[in-house]
N, C-alpha and C positions, 0 to 999 in steps of 0.2 A: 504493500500500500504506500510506504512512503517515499515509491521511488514512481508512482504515478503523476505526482505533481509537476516534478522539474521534466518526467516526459512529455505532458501534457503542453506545458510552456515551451518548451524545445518544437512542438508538432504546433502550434497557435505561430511560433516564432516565423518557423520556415513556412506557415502559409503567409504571413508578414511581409517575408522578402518577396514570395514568388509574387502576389498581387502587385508589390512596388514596380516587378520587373513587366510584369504585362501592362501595368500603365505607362510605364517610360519607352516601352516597345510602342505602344498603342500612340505615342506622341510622338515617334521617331516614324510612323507609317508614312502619317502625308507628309511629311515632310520630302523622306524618300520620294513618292508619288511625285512630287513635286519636281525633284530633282532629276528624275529619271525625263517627264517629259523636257525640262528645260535642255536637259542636254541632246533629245530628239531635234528640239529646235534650232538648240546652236550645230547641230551636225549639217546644218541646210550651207552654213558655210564653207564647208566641204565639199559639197557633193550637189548636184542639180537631179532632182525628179526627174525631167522630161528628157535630158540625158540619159539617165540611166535608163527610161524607157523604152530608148530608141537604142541603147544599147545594147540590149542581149541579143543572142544567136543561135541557135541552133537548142538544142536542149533548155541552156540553161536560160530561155527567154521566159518563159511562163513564171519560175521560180524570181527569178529578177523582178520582173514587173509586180509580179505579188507582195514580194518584200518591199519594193517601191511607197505599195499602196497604204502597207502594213506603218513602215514609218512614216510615210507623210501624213496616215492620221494623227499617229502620235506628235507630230511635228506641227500639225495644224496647218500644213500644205490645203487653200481652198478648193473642194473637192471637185466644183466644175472646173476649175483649171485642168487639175489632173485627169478629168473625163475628157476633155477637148484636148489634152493633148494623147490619150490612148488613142483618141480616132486620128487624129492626125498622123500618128505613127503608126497603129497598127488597123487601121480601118473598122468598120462597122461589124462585118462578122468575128473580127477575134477581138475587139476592140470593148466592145459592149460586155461579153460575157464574161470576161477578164477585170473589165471594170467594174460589174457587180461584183462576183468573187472578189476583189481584192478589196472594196469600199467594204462589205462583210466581216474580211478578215480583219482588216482594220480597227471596223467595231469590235470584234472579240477579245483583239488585243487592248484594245482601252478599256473593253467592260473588265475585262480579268484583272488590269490592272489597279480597275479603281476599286473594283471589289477586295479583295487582297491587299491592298494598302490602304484606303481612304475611309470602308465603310465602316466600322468598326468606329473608327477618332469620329468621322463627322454625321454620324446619323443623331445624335444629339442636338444638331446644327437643325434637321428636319422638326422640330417641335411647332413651330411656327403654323399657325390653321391654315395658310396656302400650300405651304411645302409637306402639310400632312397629309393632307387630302389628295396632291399629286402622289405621293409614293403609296396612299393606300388604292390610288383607281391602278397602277405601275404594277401592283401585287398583284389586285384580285382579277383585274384585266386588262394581263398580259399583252398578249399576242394584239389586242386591239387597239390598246392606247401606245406601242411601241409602234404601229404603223400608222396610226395618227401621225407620232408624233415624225416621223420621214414624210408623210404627203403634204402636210398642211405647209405651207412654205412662211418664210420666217421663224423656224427653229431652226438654230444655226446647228451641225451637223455634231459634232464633236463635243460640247456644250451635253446635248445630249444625252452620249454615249456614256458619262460619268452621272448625268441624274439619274440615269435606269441601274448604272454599277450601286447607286447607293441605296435606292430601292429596293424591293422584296421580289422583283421581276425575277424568273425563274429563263436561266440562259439559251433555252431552246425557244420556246417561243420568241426571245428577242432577238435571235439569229433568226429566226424563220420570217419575224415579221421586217427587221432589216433590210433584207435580201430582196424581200416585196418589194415593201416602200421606196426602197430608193431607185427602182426600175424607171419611174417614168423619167426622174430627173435625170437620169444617170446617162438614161436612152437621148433625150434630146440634145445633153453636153458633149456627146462621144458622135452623133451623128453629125451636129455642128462641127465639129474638128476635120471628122471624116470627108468631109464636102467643101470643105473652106475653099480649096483649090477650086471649087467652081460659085463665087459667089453666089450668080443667077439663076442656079438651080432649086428647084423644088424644095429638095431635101435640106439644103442649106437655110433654104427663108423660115421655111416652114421651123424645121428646129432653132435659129437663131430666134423666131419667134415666139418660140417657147422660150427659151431661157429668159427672153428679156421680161416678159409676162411675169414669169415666176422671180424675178430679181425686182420687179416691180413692186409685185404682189406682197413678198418680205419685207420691201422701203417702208409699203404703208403699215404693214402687222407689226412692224419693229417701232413705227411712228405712233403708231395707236397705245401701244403698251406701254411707252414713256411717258404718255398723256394722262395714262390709267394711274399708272404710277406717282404721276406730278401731283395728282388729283387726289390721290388716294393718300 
């Protein structure tokens, strides 16, 4: 019996430390997080996206471009750029399909990341009645408000892909709805590139009409929200 006491404080003691260590871990996440993207972005002075696009050959072009797509999400490379310049270099039939796939992988790569490092420290940040109520419609539907939120234009791309990491969205639906959603946009930017060489063509007007529409369509949704915001 009276060797249960100082065991008992010994087992109180080292659960003491281990809690200190997951909170100083749990504060060392995003930070990491942080750091990991910042250094995606400073790697942009290295190296050009649309270069490395037009760069691969044989084999290892598929893997190339993909890796491409993978870091310029992290990097914050703006994704119709990178769509218009897939068509430009690699046309409409491999141009598109590769451009979804890699805009995808992209996202998995941020969802993972933010999930794994960020949610944990800032789902407490989520307390707020806006920001609950987003991650509890993110939870209970999935697959439907992750492709909201790629159609409706004016949710900036990348922005995104870290509010659904912090949410309770379950990562197959948000890959499935991903992959969706981002088709229409994805399609108009890559066809636009695709066609450039022919201004006056159909294909060209026709998609650069799209893009503008939908770059339009964000100007005002991003205008309205600042309003809402000002207001509120």
């Amino acid at each position: 019996m009276s060797d249960a006491g100082p065991a008992a404080a010994q087992d109180v003691q080292r659960d003491d430390q281990k809690t200190e260590r997951d909170r100083r871990t749990g504060r060392l996440r995003p930070v990491l997080l942080v750091l990991v993207l910042a250094a995606a972005a400073a790697s942009l002075l290295l190296w050009s996206p649309v270069d490395a696009l037009g760069g691969g050959h044989g084999p290892w072009r598929l893997p190339i471009a993909l890796a491409v797509y993978t870091l310029g999400t992290l990097a914050f490379v703006p994704k119709p750029a990178l769509n218009a310049a897939a068509g430009l270099l690699l046309g409409t039939a491999v141009g598109l399909p590769l451009a979804v796939a890699g805009t995808t992988l992209g996202a998995a790569a941020a969802f993972w990341l933010g999930r794994t490092l960020g949610r944990d420290a800032l789902r407490p940040l989520l307390r707020a009645r806006a920001a609950a109520a987003v991650d509890r419609r993110l939870t209970e539907q999935g697959f439907r408000s992750v492709l909201l939120l790629r159609l409706v234009p004016g949710v900036p791309f990348q922005p995104a892909n870290y509010a659904c990491a912090l949410s309770g969205v379950r990562p197959a639906p948000y890959l499935a709805a991903t992959a969706l959603g981002v088709l229409p946009g994805t399609a108009a930017s890559v066809v636009a590139g695709a066609s450039a060489s022919s201004p006056t063509s159909p294909a060209f007007l026709l998609s650069t009409g799209a893009v503008v529409l939908m770059t339009a369509v964000s100007g005002v949704s991003l205008l309205r929200a600042r309003r809402a915001a000002a207001a509120g």
